[in-house]
N, C-alpha and C positions, 0 to 999 in steps of 0.2 A: 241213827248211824250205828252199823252191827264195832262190837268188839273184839279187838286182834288180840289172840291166845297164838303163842309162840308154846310150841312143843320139843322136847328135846329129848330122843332115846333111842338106844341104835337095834331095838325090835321093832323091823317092820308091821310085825302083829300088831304091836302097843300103838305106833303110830295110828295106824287105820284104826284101829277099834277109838280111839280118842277123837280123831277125827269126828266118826262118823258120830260119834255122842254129841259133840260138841256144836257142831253145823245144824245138826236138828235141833241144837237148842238155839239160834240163829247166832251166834260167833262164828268170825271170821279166821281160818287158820292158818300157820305155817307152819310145816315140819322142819326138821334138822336134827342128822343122827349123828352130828359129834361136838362138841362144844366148840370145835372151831369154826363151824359152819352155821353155831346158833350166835356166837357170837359176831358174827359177819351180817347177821339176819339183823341185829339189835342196834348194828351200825347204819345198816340202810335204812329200818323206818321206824315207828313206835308202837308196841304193844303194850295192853293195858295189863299182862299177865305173863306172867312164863311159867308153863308147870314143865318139870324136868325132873328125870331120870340124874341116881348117883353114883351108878357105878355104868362105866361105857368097857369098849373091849378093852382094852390096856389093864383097867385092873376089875374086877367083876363083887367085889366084896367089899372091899375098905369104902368105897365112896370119898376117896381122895381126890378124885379127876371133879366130880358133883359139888365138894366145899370149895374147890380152886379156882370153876369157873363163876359157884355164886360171889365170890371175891372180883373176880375180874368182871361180873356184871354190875356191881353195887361201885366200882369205879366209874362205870359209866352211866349208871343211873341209881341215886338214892330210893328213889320212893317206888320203883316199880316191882308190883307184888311177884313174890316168887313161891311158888309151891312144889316141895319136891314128892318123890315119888321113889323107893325102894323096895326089892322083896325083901331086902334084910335089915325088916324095921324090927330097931331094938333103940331101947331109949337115950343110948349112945349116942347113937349118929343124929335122933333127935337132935339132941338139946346144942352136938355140934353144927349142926346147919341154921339151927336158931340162932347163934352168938355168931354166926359168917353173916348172916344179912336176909335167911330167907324166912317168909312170913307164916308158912303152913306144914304141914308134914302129913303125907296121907303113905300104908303100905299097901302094896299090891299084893293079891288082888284088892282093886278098890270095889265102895260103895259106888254107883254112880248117884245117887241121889246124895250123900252124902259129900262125892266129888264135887258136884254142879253147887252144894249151896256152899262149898269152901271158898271156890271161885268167888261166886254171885259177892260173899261179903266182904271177899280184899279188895276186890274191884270198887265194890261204893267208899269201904274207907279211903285205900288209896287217893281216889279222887276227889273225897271228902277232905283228906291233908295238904292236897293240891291247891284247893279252891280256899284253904286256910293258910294257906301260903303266900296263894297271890294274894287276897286280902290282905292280910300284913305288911308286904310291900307295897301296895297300894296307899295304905295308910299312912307309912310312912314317909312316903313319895305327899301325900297329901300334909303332913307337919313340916315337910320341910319348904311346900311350895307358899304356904298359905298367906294371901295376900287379902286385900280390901277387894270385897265385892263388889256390892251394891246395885243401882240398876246406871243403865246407859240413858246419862239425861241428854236428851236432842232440843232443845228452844230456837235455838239456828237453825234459818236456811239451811247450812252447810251440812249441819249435821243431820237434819232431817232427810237429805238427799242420801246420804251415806246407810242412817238408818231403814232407809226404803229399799237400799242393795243389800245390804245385808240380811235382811228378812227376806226376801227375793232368793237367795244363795242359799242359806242355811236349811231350807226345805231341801238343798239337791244334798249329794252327797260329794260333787266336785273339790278339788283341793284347793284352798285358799290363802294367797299371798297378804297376809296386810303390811303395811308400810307406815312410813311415819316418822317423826322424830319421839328422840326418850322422851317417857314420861305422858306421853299422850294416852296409854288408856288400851295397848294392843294388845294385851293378856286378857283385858277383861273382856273387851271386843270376841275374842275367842273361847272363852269361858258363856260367851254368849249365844254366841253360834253353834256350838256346842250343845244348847240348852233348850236349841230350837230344832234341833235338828232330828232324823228320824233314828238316831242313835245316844237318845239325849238319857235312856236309862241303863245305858252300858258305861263305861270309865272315859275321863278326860283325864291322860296320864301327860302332864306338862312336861318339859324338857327345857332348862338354861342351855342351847348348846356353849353358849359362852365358858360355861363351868365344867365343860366334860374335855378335859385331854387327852391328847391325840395318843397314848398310852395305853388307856386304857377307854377309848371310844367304843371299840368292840364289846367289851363288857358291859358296858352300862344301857348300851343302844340294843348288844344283840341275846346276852347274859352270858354266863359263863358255867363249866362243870365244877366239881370240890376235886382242887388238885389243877385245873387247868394252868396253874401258873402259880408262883410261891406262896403270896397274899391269900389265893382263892381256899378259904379254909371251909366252906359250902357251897354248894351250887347257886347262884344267883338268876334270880327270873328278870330279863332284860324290858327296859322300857316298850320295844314292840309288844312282846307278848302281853305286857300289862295291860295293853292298848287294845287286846283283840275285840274285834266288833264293836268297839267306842272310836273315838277322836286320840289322835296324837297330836300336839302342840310342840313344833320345834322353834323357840324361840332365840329371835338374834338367830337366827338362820345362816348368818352371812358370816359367824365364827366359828363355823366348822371348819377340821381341817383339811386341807386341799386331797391332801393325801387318803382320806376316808369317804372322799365325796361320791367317788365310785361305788364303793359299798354302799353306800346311804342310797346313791340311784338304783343298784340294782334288786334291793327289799322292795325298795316303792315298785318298781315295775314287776318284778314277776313274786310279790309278796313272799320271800321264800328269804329264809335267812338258817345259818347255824351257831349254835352257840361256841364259845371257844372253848376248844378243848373236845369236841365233838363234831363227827362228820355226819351226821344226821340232818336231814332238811327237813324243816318246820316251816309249816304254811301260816300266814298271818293275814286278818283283816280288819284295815283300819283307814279312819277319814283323816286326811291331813289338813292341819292348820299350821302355818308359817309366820314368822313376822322378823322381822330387820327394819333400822333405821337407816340402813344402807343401801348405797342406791348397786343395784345388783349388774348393772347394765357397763358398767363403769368396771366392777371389776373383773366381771368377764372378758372385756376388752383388756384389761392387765392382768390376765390370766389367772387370774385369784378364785375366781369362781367357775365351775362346771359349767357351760353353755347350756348344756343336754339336763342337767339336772336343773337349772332355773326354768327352763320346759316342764318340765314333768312337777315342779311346785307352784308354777303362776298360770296355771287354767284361769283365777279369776282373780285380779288384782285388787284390794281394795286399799284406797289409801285413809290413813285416820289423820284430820287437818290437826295443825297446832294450834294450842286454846288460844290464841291471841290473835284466829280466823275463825273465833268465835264467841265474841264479847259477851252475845246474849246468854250463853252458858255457865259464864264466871260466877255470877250472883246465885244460881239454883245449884252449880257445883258447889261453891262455897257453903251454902246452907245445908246442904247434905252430908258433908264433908264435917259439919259439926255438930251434927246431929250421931253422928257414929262415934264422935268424940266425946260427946257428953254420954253417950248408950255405955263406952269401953269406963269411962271413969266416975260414972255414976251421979255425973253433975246435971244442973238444969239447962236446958238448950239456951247459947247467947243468942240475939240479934246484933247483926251489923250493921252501927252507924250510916249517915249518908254519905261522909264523911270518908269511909275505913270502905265503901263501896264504889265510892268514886276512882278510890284508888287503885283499887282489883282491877278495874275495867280498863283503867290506864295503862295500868302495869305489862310488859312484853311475855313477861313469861316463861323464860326461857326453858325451864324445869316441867313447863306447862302442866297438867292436870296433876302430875303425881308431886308437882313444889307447890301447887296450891293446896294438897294436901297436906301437905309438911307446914307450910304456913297456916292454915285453920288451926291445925294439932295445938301448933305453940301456941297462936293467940286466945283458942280457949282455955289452956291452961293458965299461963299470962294475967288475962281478964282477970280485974277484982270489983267489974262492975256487973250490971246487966246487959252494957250495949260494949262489942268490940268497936275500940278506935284506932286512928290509923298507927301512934305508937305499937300499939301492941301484935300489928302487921307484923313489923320489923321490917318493911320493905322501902327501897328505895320511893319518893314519889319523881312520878316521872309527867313530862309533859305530852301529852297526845297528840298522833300524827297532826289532827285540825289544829292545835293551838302549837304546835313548831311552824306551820305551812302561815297560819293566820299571822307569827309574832313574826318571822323572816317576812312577810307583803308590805307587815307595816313597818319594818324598819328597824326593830327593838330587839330582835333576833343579833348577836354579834356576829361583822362579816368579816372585821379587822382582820387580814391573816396573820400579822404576825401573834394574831392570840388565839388562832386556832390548832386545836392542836391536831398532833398526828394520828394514822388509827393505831398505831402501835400503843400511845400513849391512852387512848381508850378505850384497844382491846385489855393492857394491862391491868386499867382500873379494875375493871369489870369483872376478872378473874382472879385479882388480889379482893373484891367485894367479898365476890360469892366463898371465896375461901374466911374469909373471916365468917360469913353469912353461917355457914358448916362448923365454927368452932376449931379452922385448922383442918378436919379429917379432908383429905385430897381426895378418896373415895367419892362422898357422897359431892363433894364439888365438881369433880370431874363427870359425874355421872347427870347431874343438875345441866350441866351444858352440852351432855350429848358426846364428850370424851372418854378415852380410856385415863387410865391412872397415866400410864408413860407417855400417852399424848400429851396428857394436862402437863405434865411437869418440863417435856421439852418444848410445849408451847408457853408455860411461864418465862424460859430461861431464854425462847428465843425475843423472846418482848421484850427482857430485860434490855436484853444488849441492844437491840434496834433502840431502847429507848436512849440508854448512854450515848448510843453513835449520834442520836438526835441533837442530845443537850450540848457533846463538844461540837457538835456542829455551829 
């Protein structure tokens, strides 16, 4: 791909003789003979250079018009190299065009060999500070995402079926929906897809939409300029761009805001976004990966969601089951799951009882894959023997579909109604448990059953009162 050199001086001469150097060296060029019209030039596309002239007609000497517009260019762009150009080079106007923002200094008449390699080497630094840029944010983007790996265990029917679509998809490059309730394993799903795919040595740049507000959505999805707005104290490179020719991962899909979802549809469709604070359009390419526990179909019908934009994210739907549609998984999860616990704390691997495995398999799960991971955590640490048992679970035991179905045939099952109780009074259990279960934090309890924080707490308080109205009843 040739590179764009932006020129700027109001001698036609200069223009074309530049020109005609530069194209035979294969650069791409624009002229413009006043700073308002190179400045115009800088808004509509991107060059990798500007060399410019410092004095234009209005003043021909000071090169006051040449420091004013390298100011007004370095507002709009930090990193893009500038190299001026004067007949009246004296080491004055050097060192002030150095301390405004420009990277070179050459007088006329120029060298042209000496021109072409001033060029050649802002251009590689430049983009050498570019590509140490986006690494940096990337990295950081990666400390702040970093979750449990690991591999995708499939023992289940279920899961093997799913495993079969998703190696099937991840060869394309289609955009992919997954689904699911919390906890089930839909980032890692995507970090896997990702990992198969034919973009698997380029970035998987994650995204909580859950945690980007509708504020400043624009910034963080599209990036912003230095100065773009109060806060913005540097330019920031936006999750798209991070993404180019990798994977995007927008997670919890379904907590974007209503209001941004236009703009989110129209990056995806004509890949073309601008940062804020700039009119510049930048082209972008990247593989989409989606995931929500919500059901998307439902809040489109309540207008919560963009019709046209769940089009353009569920090309191919995959849903991940919940672990308790898939028993045979529990036991190879669970032993994996302490295997990374004993690797982080430097202990020897436990076994689990038949005992403390009976129980897993029982157990509903609510939390499913990521509360079984929170449960191995504790009971390896816990453990003060060789073998985890079911104490050191900390989980409810509970009876299995066949032995509730088998204890209700034969009669042992309580049918008495007036001792049965309401669901209010065993929705409540269940959510005053798991809040004890958590130590009190509403967070990670709400989160365990698939709530928000202010769902959880208006779903406590509305159990309460159902359950009062029960008892003076």
């Amino acid at each position: 791909m040739s590179q764009n050199i932006l020129i700027v001086d109001d001698d036609s001469g200069v223009l074309s003789a530049l020109e005609m150097l530069l194209k035979a060296e294969g650069f791409s060029v624009v002229s413009a003979e006043t700073p308002t019209s190179a400045l115009a030039a800088i808004n509509r596309q991107d060059f990798d250079l500007i060399l410019m002239d410092l004095n234009y007609s209005r003043d021909t000497t000071s090169g006051d018009e040449g420091i004013k517009m390298i100011e007004a260019i370095r507002k709009l762009d930090e990193l893009i190299p500038i190299v001026v150009m004067t007949g009246w080079g004296t080491i004055e106007v050097a060192v002030s065009t150095m301390q405004m923002g420009a990277n070179d200094f050459v007088q006329k008449p120029w060298e042209n060999d000496r021109l072409l390699a001033i060029i050649s080497n802002q251009i590689k630094l430049v983009n050498s500070q570019k590509r140490s840029q986006k690494l940096t944010q990337q990295n950081l983007l990666l400390r702040e995402q970093v979750e449990k790996s690991g591999e995708v265990i499939a023992e289940s029917k279920r899961m093997r079926d799913v495993m079969t679509l998703v190696n099937q998809v991840a060869k394309s490059d289609v955009s992919v929906l997954l689904t699911g309730e919390n906890g089930t394993g839909k980032s890692l799903f995507a970090r896997y897809i990702h990992s198969q795919s034919m973009r698997k040595s380029e970035s998987l740049v994650s995204v909580n939409m859950g945690a980007v507000t509708e504020s400043l959505f624009e910034s963080e999805m599209f990036g912003h300029l230095k100065g773009a707005f109060t806060d913005a104290k540097s330019t920031r490179i936006g999750r798209f761009e991070l993404a180019d020719r990798g994977t995007l991962f927008l997670d919890e899909i379904a907590n974007t805001p209503y209001s941004q979802q236009g703009k989110l549809l129209r990056v995806l469709e004509e890949s073309q976004f601008e940062k804020v604070g700039s009119s510049k359009t930048q082209t972008v390419n990247i593989r989409l990966v989606t995931a929500t526990n919500a059901t998307l179909d439902e809040m489109v019908n309540n207008g919560e969601f963009r019709k046209d934009l769940l089009y353009r994210i569920n090309t191919i739907e995959i849903e991940i089951p919940p672990l308790r549609e898939r028993i045979e998984d529990i036991l190879p999860l669970a032993n994996d799951f302490l295997r990374q616990v004993a690797d982080k704390y430097a202990q020897p691997v436990l076994i689990i009882s038949n005992e403390a495995a009976k129980v897993l398999q029982s157990y509903s799960w609510p939390g499913n894959v990521r509360e079984l991971g929170h449960v191995m955590e504790r009971a390896q640490i816990l453990c003060q023997g060789d073998s985890i048992g079911v104490s050191e679970l900390g989980i409810a035991v509970q009876q299995t579909h066949t032995e509730k179905h088998n204890s209700f045939e034969s009669g042992t099952l309580e049918s008495n109604s007036s001792e049965l109780r309401t669901l209010a009074s065993i929705e409540l259990e269940v959510v005053q448990q798991r809040l004890a279960y958590f130590d009190g934090n509403a967070l990670s309890a709400a989160d365990s059953l698939g709530l928000s924080r202010s769902a959880f707490y208006r779903r406590l308080e509305k159990l309460k009162e159902e359950e009062c109205q029960s008892i003076n009843k």
